[in-house]
mmCIF file of the N, C-alpha and C atoms, coordinates in Angstrom:
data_MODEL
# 
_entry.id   MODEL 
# 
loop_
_atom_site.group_PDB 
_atom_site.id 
_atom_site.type_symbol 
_atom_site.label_atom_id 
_atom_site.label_alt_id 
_atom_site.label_comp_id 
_atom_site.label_asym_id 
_atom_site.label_entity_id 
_atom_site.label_seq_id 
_atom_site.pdbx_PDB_ins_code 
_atom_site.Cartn_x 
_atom_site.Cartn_y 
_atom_site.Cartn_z 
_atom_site.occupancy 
_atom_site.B_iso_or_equiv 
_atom_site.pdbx_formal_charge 
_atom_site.auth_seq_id 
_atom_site.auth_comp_id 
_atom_site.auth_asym_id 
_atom_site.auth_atom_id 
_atom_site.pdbx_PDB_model_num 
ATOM 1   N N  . UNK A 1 1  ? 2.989   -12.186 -19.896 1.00 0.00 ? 1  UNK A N  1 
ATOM 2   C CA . UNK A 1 1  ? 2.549   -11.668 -18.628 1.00 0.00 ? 1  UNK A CA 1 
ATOM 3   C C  . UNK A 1 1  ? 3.704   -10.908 -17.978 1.00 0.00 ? 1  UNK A C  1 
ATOM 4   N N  . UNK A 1 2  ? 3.211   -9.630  -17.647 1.00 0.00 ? 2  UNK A N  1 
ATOM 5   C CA . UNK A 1 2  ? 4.575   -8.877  -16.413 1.00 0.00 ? 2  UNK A CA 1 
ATOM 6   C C  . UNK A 1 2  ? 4.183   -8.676  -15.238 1.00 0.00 ? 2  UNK A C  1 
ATOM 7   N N  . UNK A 1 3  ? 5.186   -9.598  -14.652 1.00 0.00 ? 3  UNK A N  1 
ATOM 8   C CA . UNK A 1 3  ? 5.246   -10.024 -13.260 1.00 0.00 ? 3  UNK A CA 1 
ATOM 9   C C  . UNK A 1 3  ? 6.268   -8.910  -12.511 1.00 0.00 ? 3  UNK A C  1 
ATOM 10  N N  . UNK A 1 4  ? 5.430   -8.557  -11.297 1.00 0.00 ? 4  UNK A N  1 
ATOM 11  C CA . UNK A 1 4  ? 5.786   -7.183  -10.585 1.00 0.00 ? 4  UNK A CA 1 
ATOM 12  C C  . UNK A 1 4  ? 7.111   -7.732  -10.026 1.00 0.00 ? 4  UNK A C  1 
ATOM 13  N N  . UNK A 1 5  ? 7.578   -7.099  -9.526  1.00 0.00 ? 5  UNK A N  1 
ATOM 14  C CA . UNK A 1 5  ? 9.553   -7.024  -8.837  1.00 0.00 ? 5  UNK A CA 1 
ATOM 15  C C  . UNK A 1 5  ? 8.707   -7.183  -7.635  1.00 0.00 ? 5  UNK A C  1 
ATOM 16  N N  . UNK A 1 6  ? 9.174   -7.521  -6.201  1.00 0.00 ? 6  UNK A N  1 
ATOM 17  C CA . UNK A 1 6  ? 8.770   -7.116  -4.990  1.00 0.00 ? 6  UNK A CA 1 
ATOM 18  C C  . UNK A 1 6  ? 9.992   -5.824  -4.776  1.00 0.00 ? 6  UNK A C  1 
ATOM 19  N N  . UNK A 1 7  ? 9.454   -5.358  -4.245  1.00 0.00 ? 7  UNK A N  1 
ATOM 20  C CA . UNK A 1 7  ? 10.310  -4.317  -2.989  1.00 0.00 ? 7  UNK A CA 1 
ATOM 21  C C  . UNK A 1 7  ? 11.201  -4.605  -2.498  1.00 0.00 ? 7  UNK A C  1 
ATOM 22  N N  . UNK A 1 8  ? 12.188  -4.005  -2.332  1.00 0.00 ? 8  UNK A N  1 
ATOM 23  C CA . UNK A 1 8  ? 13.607  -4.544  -1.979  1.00 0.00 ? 8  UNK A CA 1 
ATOM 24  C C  . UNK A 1 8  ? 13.810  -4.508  -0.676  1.00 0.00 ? 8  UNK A C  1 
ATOM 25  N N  . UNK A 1 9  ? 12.925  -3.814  0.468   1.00 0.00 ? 9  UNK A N  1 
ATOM 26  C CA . UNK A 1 9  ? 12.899  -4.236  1.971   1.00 0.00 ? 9  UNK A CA 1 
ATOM 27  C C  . UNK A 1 9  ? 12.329  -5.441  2.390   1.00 0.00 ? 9  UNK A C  1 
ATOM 28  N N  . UNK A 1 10 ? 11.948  -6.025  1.219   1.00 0.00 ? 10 UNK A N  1 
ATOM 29  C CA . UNK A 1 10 ? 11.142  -7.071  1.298   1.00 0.00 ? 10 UNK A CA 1 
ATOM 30  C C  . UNK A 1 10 ? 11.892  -8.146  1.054   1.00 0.00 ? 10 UNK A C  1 
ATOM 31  N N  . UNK A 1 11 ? 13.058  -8.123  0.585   1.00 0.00 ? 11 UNK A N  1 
ATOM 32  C CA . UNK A 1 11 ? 14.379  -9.591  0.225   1.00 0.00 ? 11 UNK A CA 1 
ATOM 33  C C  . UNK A 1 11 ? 14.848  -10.102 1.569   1.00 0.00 ? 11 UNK A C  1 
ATOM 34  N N  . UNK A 1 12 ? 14.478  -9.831  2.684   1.00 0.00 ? 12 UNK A N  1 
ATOM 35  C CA . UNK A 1 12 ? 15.478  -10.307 3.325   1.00 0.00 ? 12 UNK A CA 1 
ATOM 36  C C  . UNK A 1 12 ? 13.968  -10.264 4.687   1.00 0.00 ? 12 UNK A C  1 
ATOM 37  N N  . UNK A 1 13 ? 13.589  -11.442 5.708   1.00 0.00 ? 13 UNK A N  1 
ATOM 38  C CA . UNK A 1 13 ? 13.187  -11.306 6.495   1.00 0.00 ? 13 UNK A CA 1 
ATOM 39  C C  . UNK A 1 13 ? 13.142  -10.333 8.266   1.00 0.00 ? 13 UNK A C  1 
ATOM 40  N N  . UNK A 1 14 ? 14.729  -10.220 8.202   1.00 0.00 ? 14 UNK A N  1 
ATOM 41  C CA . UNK A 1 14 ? 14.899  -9.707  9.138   1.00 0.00 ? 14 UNK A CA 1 
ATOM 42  C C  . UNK A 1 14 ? 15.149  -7.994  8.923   1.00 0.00 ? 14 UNK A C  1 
ATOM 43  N N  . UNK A 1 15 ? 14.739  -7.514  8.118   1.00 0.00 ? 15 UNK A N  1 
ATOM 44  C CA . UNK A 1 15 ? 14.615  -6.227  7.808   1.00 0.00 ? 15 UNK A CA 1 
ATOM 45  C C  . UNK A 1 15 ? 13.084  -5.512  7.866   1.00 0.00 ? 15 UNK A C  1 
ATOM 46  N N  . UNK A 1 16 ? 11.870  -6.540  8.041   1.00 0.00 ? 16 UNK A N  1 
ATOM 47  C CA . UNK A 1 16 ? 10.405  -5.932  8.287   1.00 0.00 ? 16 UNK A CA 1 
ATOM 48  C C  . UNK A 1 16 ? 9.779   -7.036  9.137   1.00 0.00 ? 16 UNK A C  1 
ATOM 49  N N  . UNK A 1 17 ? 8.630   -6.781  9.306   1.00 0.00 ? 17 UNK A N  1 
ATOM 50  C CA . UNK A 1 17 ? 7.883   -7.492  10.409  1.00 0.00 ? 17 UNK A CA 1 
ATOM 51  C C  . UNK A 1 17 ? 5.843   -6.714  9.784   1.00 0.00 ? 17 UNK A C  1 
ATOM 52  N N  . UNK A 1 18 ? 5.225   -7.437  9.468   1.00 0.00 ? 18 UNK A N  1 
ATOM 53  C CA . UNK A 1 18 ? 3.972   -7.065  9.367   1.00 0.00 ? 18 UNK A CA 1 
ATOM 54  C C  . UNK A 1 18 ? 3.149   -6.360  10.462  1.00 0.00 ? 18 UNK A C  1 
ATOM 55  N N  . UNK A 1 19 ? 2.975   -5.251  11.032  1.00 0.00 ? 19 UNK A N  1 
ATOM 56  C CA . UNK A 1 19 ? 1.735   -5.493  11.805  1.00 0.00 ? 19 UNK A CA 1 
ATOM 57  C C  . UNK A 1 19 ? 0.592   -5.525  11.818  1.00 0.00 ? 19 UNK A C  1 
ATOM 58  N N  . UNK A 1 20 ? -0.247  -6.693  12.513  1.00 0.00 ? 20 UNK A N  1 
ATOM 59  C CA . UNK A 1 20 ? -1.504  -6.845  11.910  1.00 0.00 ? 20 UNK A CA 1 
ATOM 60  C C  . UNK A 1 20 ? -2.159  -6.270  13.000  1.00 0.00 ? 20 UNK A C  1 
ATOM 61  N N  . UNK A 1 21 ? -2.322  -5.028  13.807  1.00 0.00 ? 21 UNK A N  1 
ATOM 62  C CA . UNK A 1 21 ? -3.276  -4.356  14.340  1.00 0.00 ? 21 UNK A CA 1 
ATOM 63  C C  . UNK A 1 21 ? -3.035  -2.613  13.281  1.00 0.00 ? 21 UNK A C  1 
ATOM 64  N N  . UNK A 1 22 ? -2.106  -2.443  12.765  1.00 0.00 ? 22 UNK A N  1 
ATOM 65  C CA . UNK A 1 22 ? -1.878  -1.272  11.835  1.00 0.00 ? 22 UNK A CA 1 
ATOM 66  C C  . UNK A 1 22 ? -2.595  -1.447  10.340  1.00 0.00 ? 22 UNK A C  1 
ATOM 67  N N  . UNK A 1 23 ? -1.928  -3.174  9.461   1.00 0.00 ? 23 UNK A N  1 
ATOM 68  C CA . UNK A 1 23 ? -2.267  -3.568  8.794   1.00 0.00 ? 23 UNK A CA 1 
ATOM 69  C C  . UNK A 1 23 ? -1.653  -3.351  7.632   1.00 0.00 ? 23 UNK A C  1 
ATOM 70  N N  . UNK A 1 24 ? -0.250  -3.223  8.023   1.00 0.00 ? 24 UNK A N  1 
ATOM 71  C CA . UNK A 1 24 ? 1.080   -2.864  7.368   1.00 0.00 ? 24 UNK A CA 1 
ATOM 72  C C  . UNK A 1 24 ? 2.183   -2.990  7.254   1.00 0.00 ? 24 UNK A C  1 
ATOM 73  N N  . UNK A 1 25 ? 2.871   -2.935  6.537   1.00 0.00 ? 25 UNK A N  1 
ATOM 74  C CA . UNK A 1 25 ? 4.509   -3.259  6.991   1.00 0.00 ? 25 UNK A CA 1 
ATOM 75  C C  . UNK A 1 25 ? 4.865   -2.629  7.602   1.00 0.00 ? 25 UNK A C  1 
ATOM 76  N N  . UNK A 1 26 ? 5.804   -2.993  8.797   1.00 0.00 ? 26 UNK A N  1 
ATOM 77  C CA . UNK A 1 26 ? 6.770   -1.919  9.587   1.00 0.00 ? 26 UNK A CA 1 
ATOM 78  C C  . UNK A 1 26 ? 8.349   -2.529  9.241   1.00 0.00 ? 26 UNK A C  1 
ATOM 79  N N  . UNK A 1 27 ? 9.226   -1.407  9.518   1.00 0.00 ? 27 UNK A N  1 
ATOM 80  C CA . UNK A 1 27 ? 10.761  -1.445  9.382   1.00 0.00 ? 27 UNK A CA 1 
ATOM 81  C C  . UNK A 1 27 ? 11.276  -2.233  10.760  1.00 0.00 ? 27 UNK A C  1 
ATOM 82  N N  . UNK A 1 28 ? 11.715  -3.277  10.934  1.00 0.00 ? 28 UNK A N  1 
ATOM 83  C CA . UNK A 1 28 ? 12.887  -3.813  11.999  1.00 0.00 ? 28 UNK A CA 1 
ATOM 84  C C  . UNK A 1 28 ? 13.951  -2.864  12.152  1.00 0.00 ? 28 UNK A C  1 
ATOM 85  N N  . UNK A 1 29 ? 14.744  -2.810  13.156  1.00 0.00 ? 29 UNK A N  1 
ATOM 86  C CA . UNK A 1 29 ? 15.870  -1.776  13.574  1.00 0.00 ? 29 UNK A CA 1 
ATOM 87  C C  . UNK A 1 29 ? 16.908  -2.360  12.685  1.00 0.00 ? 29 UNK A C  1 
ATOM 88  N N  . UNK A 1 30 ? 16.844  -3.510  12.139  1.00 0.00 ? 30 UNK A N  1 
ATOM 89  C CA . UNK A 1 30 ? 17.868  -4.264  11.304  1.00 0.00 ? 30 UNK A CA 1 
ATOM 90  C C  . UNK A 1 30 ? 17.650  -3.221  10.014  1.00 0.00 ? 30 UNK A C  1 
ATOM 91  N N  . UNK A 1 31 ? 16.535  -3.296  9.345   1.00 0.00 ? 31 UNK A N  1 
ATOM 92  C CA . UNK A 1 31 ? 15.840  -2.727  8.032   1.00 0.00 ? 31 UNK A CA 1 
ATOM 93  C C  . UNK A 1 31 ? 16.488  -1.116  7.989   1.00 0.00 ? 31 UNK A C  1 
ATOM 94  N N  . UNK A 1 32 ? 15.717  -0.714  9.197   1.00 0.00 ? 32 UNK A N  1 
ATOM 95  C CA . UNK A 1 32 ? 16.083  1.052   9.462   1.00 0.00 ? 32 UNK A CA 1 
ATOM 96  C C  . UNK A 1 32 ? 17.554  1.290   9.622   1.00 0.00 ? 32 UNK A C  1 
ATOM 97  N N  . UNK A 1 33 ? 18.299  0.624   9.377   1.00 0.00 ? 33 UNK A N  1 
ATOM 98  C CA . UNK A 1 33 ? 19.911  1.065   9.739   1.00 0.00 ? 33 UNK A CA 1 
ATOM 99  C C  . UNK A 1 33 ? 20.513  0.900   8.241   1.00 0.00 ? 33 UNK A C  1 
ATOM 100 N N  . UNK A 1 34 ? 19.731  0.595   7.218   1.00 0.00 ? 34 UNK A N  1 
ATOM 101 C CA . UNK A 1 34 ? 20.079  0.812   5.672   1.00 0.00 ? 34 UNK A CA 1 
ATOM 102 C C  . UNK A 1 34 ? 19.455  1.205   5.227   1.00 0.00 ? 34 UNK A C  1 
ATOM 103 N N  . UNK A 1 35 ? 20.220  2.910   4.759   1.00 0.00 ? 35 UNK A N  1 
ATOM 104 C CA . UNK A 1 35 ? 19.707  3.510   3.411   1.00 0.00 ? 35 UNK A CA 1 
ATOM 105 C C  . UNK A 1 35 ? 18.875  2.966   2.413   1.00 0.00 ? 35 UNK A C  1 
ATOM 106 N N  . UNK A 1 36 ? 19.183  1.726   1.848   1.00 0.00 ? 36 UNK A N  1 
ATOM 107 C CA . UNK A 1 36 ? 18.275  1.261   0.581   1.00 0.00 ? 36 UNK A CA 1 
ATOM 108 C C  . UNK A 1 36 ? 17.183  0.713   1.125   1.00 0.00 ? 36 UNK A C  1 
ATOM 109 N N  . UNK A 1 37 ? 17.084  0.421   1.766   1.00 0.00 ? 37 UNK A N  1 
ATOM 110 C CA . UNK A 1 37 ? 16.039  -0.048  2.820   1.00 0.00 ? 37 UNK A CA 1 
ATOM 111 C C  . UNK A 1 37 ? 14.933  0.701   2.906   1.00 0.00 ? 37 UNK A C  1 
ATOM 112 N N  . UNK A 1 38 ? 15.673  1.465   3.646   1.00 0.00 ? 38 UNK A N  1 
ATOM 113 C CA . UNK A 1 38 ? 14.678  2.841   4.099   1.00 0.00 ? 38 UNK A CA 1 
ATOM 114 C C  . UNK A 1 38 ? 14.297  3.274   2.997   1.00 0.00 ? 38 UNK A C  1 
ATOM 115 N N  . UNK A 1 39 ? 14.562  3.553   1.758   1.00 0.00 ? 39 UNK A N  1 
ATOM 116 C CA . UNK A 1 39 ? 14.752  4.137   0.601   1.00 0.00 ? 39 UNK A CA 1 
ATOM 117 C C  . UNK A 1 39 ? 13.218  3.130   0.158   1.00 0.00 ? 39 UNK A C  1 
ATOM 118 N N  . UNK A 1 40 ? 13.945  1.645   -0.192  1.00 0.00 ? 40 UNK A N  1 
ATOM 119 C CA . UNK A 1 40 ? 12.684  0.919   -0.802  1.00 0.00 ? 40 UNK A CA 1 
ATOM 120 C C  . UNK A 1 40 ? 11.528  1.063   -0.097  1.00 0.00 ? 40 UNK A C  1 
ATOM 121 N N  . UNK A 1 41 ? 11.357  1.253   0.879   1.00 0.00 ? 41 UNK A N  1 
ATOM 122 C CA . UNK A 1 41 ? 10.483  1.208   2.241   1.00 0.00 ? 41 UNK A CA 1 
ATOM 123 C C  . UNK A 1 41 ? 9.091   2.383   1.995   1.00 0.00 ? 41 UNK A C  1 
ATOM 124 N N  . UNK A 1 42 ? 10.433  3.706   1.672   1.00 0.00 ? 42 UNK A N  1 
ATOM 125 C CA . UNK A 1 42 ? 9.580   4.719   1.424   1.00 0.00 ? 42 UNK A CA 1 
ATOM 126 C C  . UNK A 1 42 ? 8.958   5.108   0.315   1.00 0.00 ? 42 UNK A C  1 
ATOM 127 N N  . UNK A 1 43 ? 9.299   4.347   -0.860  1.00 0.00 ? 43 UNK A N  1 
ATOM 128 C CA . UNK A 1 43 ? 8.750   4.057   -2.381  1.00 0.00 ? 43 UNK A CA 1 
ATOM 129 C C  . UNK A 1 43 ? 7.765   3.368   -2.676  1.00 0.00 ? 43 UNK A C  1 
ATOM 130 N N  . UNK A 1 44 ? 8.004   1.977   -1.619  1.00 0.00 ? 44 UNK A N  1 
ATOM 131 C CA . UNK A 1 44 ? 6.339   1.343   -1.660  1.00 0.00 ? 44 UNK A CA 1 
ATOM 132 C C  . UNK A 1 44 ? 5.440   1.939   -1.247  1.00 0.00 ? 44 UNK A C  1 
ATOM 133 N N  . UNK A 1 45 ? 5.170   1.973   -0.299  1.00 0.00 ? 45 UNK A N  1 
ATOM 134 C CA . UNK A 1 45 ? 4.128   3.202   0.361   1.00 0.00 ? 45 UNK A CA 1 
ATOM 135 C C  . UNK A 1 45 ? 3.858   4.104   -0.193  1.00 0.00 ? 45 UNK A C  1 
ATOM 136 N N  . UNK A 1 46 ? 4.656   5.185   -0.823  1.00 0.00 ? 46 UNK A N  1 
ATOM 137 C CA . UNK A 1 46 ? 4.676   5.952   -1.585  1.00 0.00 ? 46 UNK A CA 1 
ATOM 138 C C  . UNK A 1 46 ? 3.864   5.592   -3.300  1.00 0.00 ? 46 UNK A C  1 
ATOM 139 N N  . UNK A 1 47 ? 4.287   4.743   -3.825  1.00 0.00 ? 47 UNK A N  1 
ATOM 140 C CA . UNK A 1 47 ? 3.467   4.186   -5.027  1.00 0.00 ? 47 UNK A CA 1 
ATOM 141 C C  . UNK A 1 47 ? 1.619   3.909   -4.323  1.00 0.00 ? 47 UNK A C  1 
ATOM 142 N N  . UNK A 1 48 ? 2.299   2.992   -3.527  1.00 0.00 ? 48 UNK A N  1 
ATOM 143 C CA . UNK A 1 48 ? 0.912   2.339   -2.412  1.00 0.00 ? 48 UNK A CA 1 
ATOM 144 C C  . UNK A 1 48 ? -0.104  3.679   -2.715  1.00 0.00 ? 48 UNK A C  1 
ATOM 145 N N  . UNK A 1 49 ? 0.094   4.546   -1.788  1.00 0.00 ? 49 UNK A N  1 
ATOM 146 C CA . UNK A 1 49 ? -1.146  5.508   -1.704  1.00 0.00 ? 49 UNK A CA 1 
ATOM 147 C C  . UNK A 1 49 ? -1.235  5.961   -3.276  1.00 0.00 ? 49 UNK A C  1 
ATOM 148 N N  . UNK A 1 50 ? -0.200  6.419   -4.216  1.00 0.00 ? 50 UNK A N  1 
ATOM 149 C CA . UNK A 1 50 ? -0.895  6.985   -5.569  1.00 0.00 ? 50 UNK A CA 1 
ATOM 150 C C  . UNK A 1 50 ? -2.068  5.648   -5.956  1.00 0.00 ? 50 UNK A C  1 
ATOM 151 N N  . UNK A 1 51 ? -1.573  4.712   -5.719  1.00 0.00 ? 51 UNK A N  1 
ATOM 152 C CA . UNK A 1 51 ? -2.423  3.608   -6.361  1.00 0.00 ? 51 UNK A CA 1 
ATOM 153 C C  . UNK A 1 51 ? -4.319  3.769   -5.493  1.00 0.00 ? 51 UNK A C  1 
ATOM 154 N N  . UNK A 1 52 ? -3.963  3.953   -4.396  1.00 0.00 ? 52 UNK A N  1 
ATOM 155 C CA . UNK A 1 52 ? -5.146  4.098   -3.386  1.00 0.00 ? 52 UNK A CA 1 
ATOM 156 C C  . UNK A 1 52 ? -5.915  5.308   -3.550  1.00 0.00 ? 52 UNK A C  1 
ATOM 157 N N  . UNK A 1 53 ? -5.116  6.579   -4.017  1.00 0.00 ? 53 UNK A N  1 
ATOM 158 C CA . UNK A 1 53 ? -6.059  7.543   -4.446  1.00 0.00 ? 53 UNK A CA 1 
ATOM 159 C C  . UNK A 1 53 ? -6.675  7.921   -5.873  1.00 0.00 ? 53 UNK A C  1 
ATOM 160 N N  . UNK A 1 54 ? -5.623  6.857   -6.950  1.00 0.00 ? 54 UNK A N  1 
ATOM 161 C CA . UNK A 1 54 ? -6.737  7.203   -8.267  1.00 0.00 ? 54 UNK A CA 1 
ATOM 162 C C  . UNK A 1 54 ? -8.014  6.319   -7.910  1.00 0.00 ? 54 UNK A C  1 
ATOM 163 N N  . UNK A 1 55 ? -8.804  6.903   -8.753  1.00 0.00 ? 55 UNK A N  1 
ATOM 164 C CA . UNK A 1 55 ? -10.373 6.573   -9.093  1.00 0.00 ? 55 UNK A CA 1 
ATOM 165 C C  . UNK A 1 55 ? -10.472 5.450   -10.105 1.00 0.00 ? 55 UNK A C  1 
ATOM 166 N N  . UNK A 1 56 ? -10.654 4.056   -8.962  1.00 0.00 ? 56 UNK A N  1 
ATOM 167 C CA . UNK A 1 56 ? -10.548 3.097   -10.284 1.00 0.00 ? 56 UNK A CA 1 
ATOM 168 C C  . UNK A 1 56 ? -11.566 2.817   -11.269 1.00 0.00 ? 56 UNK A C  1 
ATOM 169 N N  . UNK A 1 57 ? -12.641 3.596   -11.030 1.00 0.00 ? 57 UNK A N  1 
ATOM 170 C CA . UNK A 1 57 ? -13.558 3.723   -12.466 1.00 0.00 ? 57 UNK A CA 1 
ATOM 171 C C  . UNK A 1 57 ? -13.887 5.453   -12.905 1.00 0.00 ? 57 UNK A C  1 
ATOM 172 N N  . UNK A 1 58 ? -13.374 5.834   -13.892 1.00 0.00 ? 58 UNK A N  1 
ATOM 173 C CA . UNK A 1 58 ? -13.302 7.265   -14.055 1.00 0.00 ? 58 UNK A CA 1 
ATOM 174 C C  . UNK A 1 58 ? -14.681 7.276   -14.955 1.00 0.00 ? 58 UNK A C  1 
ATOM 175 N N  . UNK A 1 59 ? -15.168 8.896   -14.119 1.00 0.00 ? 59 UNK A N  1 
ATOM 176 C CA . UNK A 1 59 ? -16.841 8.615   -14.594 1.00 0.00 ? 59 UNK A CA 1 
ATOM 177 C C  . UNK A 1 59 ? -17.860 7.646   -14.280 1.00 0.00 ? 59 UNK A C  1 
ATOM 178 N N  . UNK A 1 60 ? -17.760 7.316   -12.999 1.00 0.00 ? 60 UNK A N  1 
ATOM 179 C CA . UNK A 1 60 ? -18.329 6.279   -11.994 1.00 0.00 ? 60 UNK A CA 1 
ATOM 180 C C  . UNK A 1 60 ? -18.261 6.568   -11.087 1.00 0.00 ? 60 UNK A C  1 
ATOM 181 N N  . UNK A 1 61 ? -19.895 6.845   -10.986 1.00 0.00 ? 61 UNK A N  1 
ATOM 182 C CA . UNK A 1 61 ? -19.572 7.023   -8.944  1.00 0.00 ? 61 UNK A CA 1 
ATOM 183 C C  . UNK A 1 61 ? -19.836 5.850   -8.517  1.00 0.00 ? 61 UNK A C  1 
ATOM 184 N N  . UNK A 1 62 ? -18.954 5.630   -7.075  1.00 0.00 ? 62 UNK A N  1 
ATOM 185 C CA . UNK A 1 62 ? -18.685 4.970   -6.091  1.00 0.00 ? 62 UNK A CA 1 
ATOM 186 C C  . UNK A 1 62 ? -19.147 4.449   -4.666  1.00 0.00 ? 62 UNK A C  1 
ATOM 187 N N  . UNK A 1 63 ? -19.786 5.609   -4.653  1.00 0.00 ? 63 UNK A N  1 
ATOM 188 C CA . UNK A 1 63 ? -20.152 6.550   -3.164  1.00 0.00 ? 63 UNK A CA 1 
ATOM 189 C C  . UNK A 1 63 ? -21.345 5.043   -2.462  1.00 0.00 ? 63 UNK A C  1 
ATOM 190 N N  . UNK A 1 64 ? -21.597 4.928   -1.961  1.00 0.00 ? 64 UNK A N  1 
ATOM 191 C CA . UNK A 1 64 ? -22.659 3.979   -1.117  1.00 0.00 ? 64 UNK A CA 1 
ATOM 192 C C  . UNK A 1 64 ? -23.058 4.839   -0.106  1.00 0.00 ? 64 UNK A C  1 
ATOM 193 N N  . UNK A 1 65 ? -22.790 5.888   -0.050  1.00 0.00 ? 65 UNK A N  1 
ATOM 194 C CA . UNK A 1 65 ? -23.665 6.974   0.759   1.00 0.00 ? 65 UNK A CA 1 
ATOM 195 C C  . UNK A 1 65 ? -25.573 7.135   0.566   1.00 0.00 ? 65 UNK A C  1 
ATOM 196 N N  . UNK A 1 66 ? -26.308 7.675   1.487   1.00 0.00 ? 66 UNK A N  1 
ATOM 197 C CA . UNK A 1 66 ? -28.094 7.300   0.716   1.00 0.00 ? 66 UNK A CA 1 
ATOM 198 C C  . UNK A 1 66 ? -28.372 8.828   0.122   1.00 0.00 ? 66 UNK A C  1 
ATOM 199 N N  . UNK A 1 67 ? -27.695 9.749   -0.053  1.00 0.00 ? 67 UNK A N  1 
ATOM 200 C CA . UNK A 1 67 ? -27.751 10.886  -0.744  1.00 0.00 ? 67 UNK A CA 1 
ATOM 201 C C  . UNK A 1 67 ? -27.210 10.317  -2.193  1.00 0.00 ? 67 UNK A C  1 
ATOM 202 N N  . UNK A 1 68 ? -26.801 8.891   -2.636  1.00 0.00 ? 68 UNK A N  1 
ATOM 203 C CA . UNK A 1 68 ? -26.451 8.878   -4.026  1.00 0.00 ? 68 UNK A CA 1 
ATOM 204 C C  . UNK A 1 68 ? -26.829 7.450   -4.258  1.00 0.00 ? 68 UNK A C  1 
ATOM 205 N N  . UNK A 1 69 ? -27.133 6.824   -3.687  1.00 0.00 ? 69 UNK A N  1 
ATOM 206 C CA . UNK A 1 69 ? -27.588 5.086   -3.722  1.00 0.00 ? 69 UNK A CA 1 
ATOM 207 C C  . UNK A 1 69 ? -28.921 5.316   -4.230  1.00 0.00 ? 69 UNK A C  1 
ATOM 208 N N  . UNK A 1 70 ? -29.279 5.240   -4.896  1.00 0.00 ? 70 UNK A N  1 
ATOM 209 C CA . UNK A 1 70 ? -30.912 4.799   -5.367  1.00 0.00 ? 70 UNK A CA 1 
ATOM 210 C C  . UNK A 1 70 ? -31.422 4.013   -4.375  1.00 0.00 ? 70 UNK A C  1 
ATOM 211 N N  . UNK A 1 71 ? -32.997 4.485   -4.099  1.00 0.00 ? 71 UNK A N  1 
ATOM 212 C CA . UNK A 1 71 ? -33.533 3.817   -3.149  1.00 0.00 ? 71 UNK A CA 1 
ATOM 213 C C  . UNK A 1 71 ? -34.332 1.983   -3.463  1.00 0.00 ? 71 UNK A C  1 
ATOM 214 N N  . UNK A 1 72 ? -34.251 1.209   -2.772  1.00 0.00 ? 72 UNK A N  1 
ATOM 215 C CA . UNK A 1 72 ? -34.977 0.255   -3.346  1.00 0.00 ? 72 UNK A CA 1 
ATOM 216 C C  . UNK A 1 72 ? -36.426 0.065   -3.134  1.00 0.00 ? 72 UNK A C  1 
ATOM 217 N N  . UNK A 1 73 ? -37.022 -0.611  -3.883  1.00 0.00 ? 73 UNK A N  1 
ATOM 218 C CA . UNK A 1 73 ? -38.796 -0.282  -3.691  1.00 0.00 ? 73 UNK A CA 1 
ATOM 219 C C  . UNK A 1 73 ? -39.313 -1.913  -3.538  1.00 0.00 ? 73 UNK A C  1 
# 
């Protein structure tokens, strides 16, 4: 089994803070005052959305819209 690394803004508590009305990590002023920080910070997120915009079934639609949902009878 390969077990993911966490994020390296993520080693140390006083470098982020969750917010749960955003629903995300945010940077502490502790976090934002190091380069690698900022650095790891902007890589997760960065991976984050590629991961959020591939299509996790290729050749599958998705859509739950009623222009593509089959109707039920």
């Amino acid at each position: 089994m390969l077990l993911a690394k966490s994020p390296y803004f993520l080693t140390r508590e006083e470098w982020y803070a969750y917010d749960i009305n955003k629903g995300f990590y945010v940077l502490t002023d502790a976090g934002k005052a190091i380069p690698e920080v900022v650095k790891s910070y902007k890589e997760f997120y960065k991976l984050l959305e590629t991961v959020r915009l591939r299509d996790p079934l290729p050749g599958k639609r998705q859509s739950n819209s009623l222009k593509t949902r089959p109707r039920r009878r």
